[in-house]
mmCIF file as gemmi writes it, N, C-alpha and C atoms, coordinates in Angstrom:
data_model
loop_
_atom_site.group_PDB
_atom_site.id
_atom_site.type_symbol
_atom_site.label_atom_id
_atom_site.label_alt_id
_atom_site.label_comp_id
_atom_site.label_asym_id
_atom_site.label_entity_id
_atom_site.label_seq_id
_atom_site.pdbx_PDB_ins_code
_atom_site.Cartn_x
_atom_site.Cartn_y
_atom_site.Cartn_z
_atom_site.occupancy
_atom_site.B_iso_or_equiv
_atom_site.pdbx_formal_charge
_atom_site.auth_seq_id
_atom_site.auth_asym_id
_atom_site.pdbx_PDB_model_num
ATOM 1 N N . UNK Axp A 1 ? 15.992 -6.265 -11.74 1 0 ? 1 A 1
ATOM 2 C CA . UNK Axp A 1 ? 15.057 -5.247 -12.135 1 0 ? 1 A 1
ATOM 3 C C . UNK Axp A 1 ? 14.123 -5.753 -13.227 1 0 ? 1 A 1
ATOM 4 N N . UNK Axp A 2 ? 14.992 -6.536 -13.956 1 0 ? 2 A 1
ATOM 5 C CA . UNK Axp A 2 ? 13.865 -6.939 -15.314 1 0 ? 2 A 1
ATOM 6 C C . UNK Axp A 2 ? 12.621 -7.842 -14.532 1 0 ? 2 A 1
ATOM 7 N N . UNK Axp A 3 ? 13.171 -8.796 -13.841 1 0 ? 3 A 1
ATOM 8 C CA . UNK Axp A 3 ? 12.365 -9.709 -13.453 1 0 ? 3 A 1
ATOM 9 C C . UNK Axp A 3 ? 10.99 -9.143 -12.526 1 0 ? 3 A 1
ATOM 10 N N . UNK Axp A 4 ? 11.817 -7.735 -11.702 1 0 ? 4 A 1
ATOM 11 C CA . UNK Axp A 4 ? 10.422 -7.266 -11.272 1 0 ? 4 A 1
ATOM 12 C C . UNK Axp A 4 ? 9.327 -6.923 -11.902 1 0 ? 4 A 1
ATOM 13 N N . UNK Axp A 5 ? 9.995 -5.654 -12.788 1 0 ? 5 A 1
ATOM 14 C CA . UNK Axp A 5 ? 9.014 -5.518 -14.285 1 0 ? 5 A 1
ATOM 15 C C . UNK Axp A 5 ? 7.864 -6.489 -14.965 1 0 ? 5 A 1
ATOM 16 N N . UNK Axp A 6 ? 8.542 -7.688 -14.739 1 0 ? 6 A 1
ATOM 17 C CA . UNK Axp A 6 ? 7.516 -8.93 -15.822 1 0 ? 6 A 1
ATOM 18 C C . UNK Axp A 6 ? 6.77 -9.499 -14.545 1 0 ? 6 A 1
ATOM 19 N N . UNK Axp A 7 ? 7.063 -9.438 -13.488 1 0 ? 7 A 1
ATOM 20 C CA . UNK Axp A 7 ? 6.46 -10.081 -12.265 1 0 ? 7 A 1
ATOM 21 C C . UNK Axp A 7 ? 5.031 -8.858 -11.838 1 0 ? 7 A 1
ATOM 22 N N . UNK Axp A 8 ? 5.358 -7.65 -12.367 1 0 ? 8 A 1
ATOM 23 C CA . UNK Axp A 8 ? 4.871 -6.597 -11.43 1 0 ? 8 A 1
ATOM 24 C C . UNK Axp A 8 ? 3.408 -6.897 -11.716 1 0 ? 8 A 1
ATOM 25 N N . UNK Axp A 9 ? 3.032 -7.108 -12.833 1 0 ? 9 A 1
ATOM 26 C CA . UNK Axp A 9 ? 1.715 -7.088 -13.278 1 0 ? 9 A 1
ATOM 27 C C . UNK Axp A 9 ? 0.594 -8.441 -12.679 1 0 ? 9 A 1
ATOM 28 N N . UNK Axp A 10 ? 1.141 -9.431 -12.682 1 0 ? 10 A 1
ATOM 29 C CA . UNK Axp A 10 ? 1.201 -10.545 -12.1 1 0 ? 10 A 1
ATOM 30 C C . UNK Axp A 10 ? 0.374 -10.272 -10.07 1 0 ? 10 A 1
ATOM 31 N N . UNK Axp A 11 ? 1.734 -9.829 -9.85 1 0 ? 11 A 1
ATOM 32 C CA . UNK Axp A 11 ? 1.77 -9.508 -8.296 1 0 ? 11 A 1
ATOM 33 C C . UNK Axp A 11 ? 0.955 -8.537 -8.029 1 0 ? 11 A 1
ATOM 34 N N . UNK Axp A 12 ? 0.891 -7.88 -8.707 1 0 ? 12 A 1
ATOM 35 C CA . UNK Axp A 12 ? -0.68 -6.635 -8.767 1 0 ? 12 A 1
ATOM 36 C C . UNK Axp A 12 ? -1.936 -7.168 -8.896 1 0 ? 12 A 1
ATOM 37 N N . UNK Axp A 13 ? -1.958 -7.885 -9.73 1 0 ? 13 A 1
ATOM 38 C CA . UNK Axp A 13 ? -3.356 -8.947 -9.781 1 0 ? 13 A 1
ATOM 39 C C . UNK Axp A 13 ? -2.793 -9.951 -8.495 1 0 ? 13 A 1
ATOM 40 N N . UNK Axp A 14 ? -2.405 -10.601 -7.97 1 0 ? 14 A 1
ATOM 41 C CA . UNK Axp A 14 ? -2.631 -11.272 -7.061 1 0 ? 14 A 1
ATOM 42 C C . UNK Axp A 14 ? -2.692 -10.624 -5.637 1 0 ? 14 A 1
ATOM 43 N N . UNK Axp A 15 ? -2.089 -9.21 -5.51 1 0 ? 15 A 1
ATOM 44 C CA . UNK Axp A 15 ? -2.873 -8.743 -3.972 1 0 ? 15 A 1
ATOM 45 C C . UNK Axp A 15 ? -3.877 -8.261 -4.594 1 0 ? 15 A 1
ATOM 46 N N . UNK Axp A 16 ? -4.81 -7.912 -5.449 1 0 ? 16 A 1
ATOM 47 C CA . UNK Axp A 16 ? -6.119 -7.017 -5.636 1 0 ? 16 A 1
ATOM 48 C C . UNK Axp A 16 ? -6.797 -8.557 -5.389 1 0 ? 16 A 1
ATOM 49 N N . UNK Axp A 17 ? -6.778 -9.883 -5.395 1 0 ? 17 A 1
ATOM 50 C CA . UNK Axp A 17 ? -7.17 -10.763 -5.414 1 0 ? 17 A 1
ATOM 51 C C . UNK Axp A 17 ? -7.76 -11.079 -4.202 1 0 ? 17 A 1
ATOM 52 N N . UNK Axp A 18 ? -6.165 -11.235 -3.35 1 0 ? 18 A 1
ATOM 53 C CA . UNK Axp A 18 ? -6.235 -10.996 -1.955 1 0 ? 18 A 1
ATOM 54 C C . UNK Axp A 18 ? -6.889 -10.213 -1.415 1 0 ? 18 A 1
ATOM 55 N N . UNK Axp A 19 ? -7.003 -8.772 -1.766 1 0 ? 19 A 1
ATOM 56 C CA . UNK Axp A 19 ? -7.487 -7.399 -0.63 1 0 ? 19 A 1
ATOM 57 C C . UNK Axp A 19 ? -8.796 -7.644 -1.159 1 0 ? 19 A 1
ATOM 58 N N . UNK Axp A 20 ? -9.524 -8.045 -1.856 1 0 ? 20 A 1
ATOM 59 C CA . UNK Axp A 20 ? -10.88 -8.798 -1.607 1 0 ? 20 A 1
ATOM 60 C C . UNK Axp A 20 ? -11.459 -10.006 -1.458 1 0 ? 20 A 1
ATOM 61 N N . UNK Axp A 21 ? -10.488 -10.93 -1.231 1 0 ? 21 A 1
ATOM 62 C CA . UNK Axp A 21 ? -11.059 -11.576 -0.531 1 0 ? 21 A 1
ATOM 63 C C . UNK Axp A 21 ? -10.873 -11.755 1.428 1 0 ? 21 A 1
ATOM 64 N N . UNK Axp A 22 ? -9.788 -10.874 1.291 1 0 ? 22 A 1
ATOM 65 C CA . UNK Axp A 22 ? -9.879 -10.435 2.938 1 0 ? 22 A 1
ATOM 66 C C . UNK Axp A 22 ? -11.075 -9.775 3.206 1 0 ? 22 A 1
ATOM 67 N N . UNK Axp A 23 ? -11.396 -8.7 2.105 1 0 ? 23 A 1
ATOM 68 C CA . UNK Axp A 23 ? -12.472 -7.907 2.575 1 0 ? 23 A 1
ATOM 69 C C . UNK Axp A 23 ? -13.704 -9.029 2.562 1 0 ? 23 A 1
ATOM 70 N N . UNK Axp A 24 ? -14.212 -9.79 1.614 1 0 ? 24 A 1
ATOM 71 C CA . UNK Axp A 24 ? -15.391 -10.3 1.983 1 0 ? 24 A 1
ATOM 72 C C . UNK Axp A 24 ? -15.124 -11.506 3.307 1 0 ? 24 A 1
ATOM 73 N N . UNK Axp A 25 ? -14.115 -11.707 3.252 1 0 ? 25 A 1
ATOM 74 C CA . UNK Axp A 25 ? -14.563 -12.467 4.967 1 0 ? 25 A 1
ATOM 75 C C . UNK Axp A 25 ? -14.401 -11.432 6.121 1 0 ? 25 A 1
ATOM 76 N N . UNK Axp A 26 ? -13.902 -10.586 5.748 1 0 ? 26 A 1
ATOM 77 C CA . UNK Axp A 26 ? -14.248 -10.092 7.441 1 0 ? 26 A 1
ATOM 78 C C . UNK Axp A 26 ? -15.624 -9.702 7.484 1 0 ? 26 A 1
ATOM 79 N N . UNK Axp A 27 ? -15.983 -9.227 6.199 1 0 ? 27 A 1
ATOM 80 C CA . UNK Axp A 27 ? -17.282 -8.867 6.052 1 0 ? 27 A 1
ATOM 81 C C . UNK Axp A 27 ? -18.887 -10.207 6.713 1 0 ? 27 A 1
ATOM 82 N N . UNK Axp A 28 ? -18.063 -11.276 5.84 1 0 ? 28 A 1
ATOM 83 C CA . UNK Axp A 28 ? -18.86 -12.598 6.517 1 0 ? 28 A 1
ATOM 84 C C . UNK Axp A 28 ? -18.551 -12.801 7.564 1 0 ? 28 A 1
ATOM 85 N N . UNK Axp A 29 ? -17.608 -12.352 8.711 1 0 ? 29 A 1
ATOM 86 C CA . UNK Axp A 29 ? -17.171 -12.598 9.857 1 0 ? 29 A 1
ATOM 87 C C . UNK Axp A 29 ? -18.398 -11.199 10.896 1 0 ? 29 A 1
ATOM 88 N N . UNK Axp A 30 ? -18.952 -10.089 9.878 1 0 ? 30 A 1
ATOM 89 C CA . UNK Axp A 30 ? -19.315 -9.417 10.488 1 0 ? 30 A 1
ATOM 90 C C . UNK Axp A 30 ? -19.022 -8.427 10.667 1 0 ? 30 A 1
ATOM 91 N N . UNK Axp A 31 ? -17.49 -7.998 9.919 1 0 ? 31 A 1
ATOM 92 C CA . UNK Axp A 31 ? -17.124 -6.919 10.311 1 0 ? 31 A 1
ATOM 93 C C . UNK Axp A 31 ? -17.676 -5.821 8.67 1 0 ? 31 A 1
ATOM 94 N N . UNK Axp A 32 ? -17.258 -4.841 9.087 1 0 ? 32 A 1
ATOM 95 C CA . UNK Axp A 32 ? -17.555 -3.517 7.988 1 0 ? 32 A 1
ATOM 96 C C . UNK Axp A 32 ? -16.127 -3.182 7.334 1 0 ? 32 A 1
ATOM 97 N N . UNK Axp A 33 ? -16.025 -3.1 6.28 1 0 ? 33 A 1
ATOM 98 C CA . UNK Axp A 33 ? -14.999 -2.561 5.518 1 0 ? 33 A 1
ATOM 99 C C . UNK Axp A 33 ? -14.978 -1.066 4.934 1 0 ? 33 A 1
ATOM 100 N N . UNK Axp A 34 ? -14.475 -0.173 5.406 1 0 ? 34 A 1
ATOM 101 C CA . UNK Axp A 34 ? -14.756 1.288 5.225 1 0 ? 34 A 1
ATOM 102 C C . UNK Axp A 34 ? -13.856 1.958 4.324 1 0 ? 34 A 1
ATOM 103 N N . UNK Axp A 35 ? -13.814 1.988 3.101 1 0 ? 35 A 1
ATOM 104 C CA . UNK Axp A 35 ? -12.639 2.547 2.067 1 0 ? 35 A 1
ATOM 105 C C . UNK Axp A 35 ? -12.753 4.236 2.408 1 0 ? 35 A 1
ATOM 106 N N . UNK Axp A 36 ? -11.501 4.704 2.439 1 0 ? 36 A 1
ATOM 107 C CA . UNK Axp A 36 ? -11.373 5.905 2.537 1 0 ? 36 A 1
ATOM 108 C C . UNK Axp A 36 ? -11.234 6.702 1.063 1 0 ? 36 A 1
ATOM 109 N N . UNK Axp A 37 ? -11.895 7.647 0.892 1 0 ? 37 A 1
ATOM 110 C CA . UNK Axp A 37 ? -11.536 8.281 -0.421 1 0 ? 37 A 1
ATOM 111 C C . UNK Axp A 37 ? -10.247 8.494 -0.545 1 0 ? 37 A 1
ATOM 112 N N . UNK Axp A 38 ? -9.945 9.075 -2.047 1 0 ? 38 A 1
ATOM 113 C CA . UNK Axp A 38 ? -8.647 9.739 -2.248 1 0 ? 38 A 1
ATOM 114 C C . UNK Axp A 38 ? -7.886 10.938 -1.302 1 0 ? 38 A 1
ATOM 115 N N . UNK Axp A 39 ? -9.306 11.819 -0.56 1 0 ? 39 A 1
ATOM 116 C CA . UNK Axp A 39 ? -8.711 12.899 -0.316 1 0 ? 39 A 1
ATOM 117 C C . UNK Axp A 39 ? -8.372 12.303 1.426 1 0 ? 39 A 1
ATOM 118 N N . UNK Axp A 40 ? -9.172 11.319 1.801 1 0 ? 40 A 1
ATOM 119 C CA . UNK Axp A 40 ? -9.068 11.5 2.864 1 0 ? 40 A 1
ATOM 120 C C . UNK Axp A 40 ? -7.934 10.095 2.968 1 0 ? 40 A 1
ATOM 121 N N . UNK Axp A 41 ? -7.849 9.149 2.395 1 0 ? 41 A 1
ATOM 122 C CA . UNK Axp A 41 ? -6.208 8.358 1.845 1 0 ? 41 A 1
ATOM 123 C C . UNK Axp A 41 ? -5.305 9.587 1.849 1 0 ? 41 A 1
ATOM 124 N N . UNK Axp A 42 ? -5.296 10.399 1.548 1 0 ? 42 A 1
ATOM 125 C CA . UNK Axp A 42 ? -3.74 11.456 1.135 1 0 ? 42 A 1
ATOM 126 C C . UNK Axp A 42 ? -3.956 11.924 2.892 1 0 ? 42 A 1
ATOM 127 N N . UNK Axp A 43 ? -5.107 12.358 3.412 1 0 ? 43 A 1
ATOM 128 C CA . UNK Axp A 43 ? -5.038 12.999 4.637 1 0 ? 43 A 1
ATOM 129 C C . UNK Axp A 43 ? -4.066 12.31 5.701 1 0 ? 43 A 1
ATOM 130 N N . UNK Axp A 44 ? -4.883 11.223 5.479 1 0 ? 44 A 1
ATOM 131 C CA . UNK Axp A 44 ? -4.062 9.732 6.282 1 0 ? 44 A 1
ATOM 132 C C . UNK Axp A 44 ? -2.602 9.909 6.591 1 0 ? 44 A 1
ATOM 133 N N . UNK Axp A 45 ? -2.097 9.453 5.507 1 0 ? 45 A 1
ATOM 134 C CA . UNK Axp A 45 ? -1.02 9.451 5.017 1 0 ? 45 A 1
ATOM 135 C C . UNK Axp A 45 ? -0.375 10.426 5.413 1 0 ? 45 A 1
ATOM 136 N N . UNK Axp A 46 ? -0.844 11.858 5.323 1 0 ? 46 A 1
ATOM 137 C CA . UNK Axp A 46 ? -0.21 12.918 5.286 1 0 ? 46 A 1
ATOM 138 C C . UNK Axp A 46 ? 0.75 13.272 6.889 1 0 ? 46 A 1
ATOM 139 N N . UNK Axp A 47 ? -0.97 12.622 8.03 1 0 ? 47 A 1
ATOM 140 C CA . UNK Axp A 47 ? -0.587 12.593 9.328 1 0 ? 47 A 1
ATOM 141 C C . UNK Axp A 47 ? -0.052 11.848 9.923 1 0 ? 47 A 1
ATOM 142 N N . UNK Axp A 48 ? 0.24 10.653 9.197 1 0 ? 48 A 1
ATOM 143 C CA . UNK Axp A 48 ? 0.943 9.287 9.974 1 0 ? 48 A 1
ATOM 144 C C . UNK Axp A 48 ? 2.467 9.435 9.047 1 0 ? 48 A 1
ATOM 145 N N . UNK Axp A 49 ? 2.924 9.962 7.945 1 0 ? 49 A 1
ATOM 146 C CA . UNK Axp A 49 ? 4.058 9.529 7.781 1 0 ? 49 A 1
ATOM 147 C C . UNK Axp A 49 ? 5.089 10.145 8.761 1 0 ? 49 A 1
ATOM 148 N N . UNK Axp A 50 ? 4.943 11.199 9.212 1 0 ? 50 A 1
ATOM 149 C CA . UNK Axp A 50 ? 6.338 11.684 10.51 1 0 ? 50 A 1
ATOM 150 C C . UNK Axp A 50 ? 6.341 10.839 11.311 1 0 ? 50 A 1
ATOM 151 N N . UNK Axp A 51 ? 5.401 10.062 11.8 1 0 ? 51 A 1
ATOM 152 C CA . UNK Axp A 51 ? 5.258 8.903 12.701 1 0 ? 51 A 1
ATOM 153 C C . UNK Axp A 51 ? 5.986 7.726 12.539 1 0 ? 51 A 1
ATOM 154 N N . UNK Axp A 52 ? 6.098 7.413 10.944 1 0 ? 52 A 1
ATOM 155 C CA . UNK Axp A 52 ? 7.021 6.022 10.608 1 0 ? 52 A 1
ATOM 156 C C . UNK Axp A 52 ? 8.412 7.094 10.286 1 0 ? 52 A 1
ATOM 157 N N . UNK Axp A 53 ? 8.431 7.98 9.412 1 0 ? 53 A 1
ATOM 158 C CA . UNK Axp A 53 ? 9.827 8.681 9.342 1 0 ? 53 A 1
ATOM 159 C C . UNK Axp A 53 ? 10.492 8.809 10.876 1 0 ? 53 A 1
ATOM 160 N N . UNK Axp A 54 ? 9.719 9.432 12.087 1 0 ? 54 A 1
ATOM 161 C CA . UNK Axp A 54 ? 10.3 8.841 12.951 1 0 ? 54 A 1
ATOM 162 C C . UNK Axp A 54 ? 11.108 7.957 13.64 1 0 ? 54 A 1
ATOM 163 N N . UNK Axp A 55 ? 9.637 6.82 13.723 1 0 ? 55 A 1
ATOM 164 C CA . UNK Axp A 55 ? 10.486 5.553 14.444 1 0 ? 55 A 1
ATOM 165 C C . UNK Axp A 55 ? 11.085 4.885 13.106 1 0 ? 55 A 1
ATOM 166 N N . UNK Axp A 56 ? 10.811 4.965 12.016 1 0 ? 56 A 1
ATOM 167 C CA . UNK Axp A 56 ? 11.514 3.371 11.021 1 0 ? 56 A 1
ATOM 168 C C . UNK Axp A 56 ? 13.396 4.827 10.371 1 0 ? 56 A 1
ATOM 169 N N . UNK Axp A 57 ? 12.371 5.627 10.522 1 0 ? 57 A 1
ATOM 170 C CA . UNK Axp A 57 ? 13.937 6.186 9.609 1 0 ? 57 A 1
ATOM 171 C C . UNK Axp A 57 ? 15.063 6.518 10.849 1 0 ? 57 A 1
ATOM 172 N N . UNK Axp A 58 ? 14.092 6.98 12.441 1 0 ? 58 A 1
ATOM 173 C CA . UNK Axp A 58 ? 15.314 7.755 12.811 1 0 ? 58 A 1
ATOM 174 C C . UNK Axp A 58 ? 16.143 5.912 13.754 1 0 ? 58 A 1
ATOM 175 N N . UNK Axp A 59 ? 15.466 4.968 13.318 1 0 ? 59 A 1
ATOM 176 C CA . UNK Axp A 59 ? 16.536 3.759 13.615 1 0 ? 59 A 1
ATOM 177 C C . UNK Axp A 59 ? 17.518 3.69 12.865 1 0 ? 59 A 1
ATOM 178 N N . UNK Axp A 60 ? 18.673 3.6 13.603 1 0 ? 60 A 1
ATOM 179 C CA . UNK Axp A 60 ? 19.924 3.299 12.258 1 0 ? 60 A 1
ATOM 180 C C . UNK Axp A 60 ? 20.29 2.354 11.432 1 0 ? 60 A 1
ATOM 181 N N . UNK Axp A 61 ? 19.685 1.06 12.178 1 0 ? 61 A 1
ATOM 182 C CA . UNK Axp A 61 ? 19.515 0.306 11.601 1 0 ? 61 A 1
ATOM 183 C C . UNK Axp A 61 ? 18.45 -0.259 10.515 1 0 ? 61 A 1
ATOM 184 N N . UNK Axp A 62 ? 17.198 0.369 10.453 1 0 ? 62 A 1
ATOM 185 C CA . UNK Axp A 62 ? 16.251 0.639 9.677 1 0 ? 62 A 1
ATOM 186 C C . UNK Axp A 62 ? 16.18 1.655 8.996 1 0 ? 62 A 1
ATOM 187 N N . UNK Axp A 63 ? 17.048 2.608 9.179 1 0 ? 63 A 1
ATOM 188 C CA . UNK Axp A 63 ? 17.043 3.956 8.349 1 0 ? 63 A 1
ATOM 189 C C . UNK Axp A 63 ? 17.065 3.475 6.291 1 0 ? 63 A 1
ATOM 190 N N . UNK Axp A 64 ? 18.525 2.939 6.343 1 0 ? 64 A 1
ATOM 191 C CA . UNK Axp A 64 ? 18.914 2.563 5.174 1 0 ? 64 A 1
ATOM 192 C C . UNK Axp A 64 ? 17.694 2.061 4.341 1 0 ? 64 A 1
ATOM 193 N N . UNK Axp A 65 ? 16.984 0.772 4.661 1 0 ? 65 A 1
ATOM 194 C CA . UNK Axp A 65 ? 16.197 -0.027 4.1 1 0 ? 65 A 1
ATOM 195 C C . UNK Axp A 65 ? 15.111 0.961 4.032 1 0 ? 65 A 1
ATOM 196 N N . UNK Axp A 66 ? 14.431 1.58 5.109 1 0 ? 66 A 1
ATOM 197 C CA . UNK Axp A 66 ? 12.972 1.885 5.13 1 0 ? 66 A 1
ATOM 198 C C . UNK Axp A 66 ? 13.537 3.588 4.245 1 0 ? 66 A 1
ATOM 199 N N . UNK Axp A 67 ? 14.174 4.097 4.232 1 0 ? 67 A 1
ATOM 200 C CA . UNK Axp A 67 ? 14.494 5.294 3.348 1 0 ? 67 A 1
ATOM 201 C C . UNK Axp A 67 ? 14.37 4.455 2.18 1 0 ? 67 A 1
ATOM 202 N N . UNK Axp A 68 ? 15.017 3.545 1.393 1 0 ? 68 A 1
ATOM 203 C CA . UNK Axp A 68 ? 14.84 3.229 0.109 1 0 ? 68 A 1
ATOM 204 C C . UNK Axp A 68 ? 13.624 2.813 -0.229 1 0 ? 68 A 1
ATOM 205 N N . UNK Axp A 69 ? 13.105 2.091 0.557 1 0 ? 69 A 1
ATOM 206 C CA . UNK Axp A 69 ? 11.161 1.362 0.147 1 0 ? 69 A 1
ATOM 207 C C . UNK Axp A 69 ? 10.768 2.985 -0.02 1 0 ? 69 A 1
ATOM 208 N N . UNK Axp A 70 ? 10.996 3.953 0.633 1 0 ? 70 A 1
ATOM 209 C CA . UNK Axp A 70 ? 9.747 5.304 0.477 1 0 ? 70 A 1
ATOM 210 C C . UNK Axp A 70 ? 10.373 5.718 -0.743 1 0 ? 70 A 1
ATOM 211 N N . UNK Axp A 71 ? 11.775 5.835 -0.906 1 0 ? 71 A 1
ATOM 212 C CA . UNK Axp A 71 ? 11.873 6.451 -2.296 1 0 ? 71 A 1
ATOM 213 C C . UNK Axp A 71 ? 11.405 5.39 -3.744 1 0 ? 71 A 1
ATOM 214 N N . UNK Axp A 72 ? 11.312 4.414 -3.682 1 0 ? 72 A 1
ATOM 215 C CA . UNK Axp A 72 ? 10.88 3.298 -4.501 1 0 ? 72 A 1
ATOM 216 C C . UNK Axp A 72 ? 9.063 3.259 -4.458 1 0 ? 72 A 1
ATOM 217 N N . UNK Axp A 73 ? 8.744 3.752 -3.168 1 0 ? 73 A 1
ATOM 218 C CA . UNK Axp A 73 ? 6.85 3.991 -2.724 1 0 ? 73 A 1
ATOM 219 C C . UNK Axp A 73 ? 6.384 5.135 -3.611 1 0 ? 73 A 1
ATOM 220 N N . UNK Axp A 74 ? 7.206 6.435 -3.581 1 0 ? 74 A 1
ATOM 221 C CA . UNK Axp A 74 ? 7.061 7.324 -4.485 1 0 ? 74 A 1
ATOM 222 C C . UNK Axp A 74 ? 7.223 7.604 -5.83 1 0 ? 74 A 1
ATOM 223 N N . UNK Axp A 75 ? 7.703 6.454 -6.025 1 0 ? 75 A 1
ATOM 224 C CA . UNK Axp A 75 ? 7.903 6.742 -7.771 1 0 ? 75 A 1
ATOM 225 C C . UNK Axp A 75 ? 7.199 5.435 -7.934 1 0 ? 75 A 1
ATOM 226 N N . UNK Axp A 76 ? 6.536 4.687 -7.194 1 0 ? 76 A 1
ATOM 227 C CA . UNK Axp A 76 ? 5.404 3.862 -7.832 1 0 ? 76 A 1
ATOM 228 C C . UNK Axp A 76 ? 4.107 3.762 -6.871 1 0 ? 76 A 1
ATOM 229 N N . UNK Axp A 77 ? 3.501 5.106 -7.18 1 0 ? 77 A 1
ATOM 230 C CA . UNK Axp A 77 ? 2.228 5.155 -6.224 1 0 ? 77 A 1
ATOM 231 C C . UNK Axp A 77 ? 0.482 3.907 -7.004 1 0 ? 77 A 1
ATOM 232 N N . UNK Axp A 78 ? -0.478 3.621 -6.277 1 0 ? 78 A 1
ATOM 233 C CA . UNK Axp A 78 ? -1.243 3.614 -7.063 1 0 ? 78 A 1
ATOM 234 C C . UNK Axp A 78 ? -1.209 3.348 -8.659 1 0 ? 78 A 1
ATOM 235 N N . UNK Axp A 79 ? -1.02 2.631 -9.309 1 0 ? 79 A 1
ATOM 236 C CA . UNK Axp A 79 ? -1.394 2.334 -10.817 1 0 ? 79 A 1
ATOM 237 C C . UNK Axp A 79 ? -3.124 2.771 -11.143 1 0 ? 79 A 1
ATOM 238 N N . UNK Axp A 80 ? -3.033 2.86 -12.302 1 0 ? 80 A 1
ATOM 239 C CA . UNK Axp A 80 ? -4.509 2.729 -13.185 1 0 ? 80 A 1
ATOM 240 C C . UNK Axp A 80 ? -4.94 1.654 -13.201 1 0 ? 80 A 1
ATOM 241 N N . UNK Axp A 81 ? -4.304 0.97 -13.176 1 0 ? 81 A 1
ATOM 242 C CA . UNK Axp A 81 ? -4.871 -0.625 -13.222 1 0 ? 81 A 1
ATOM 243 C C . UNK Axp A 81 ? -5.07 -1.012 -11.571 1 0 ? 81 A 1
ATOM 244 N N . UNK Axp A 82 ? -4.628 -0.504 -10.78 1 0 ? 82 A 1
ATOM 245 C CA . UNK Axp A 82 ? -5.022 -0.733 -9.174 1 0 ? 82 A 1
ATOM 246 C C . UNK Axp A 82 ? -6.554 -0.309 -9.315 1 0 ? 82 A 1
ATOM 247 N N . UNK Axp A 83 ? -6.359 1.271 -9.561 1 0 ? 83 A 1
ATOM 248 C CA . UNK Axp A 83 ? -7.331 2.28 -9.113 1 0 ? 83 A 1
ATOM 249 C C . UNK Axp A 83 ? -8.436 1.358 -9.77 1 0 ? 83 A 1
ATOM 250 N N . UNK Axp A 84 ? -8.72 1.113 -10.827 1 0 ? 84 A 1
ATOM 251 C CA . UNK Axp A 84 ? -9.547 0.253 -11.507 1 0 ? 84 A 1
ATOM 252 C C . UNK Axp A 84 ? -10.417 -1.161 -10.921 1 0 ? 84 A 1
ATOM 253 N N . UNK Axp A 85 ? -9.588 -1.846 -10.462 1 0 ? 85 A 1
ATOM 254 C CA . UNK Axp A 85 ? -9.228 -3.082 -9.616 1 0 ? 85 A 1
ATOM 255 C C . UNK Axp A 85 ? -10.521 -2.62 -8.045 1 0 ? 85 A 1
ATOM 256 N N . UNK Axp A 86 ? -9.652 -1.969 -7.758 1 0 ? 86 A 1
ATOM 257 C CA . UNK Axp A 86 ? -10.375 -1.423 -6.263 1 0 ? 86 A 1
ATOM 258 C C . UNK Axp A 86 ? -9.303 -1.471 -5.245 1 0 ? 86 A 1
ATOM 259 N N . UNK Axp A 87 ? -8.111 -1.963 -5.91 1 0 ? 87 A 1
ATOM 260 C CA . UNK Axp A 87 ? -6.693 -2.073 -4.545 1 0 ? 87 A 1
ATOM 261 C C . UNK Axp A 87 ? -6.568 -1.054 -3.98 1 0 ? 87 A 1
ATOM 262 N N . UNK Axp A 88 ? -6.317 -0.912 -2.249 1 0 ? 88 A 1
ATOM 263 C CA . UNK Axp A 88 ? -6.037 0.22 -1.668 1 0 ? 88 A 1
ATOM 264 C C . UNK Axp A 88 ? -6.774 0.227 -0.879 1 0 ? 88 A 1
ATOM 265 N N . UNK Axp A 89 ? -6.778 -0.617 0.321 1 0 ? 89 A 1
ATOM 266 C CA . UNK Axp A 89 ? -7.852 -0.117 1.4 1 0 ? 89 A 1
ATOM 267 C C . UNK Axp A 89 ? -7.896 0.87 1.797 1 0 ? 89 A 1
C-alpha cells in the first residue's frame, strides 16, 4: 500500500503523458479526438456499467477481482491533478 501511495503520483503523470500523446497521433494519423464532458462521461458510464457488472461480475471467476477494482475505482475517481492535466478521454 505504501509503495502505491509514493508511486501514485508518478503513474498519474505518466498516463496523462501517454493519453496525449496517443491523442496527437491519431490526430496526425487523421483521426478526431472527441472528449466527452463531465455530464455526458457520468451518462456513459451510467449506461455501460450493468453491461460490465454483467459479463465481468456475473463470471465467477472474474467476479472476485473485477468487484474489488470497482470498489478501489470508487474511492479513487478522477483527481484534481488529472482534471487539471486533461486525463480522461
Amino acid at each position: 500500500m505504501d509503495t502505491g501511495r509514493e508511486l501514485e503520483r508518478y503513474m498519474e503523470d505518466v498516463v496523462i503523458r501517454y493519453d496525449r500523446r496517443a491523442a496527437n497521433l491519431w490526430r496526425e494519423k487523421g483521426g478526431e479526438v472527441i472528449r466527452l464532458s463531465s455530464a455526458e462521461r457520468d451518462e456513459f458510464m451510467q449506461r455501460t456499467a450493468p453491461i460490465s457488472d454483467r459479463i465481468m461480475g456475473g463470471d465467477p471467476e472474474l467476479a472476485p477481482i473485477y468487484n474489488l477494482l470497482k470498489t478501489c475505482a470508487e474511492r479513487t475517481r478522477l483527481t484534481e491533478h488529472e482534471r487539471k492535466k486533461g486525463s480522461g478521454l
